[in-house]
N, C-alpha and C positions, 0 to 999 in steps of 0.2 A: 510555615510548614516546611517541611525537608523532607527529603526523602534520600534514601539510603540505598544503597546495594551492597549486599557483603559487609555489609557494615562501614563502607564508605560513603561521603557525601556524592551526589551526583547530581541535585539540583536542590532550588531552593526557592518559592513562595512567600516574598516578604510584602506585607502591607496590608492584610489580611484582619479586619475587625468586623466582630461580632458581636451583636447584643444580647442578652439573654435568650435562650431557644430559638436564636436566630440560626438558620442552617446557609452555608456554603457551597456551590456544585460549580465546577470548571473543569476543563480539561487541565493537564498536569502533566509535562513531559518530562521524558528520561530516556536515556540512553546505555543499554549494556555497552563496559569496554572491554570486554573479552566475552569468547563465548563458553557455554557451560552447561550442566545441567543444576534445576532445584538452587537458581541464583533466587537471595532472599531481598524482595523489593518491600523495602518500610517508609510508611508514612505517617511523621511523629509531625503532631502538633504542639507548638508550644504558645504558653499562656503569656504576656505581659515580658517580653525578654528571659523568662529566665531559662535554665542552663535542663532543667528536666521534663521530660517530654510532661503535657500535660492530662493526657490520656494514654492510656497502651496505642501502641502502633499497629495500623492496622499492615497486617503481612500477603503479600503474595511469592509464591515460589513460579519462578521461570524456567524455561529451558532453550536456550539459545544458540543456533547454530550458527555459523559462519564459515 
């Protein structure tokens, strides 16, 4: 799993297996590097290595002061 800000990488989630309608829940940290408003926070899962996420990403929008 990744996650994105702005469409930057910002952290990353590897090692992650699941079986069939097996479900997932952890915390998952990230850090804004500048501050902003309506920053776009994505959480792409990907299948077996490959290169496209494997469901839509689920989105949050931030707003970060500093």
């Amino acid at each position: 799993m990744e996650v994105r800000i702005d469409g930057v990488k910002n952290n990353e989630v590897a090692g992650i297996t699941l079986e069939h309608d097996e479900g997932w829940e952890d915390e998952v940290s990230f850090t804004p590097e500048v501050a902003g408003e309506e920053q776009k926070v994505e959480f792409l899962l990907y299948k077996n290595g490959e290169t496209e996420p494997y469901l839509e990403p689920l989105r949050l929008w931030l707003n970060v002061s500093g």
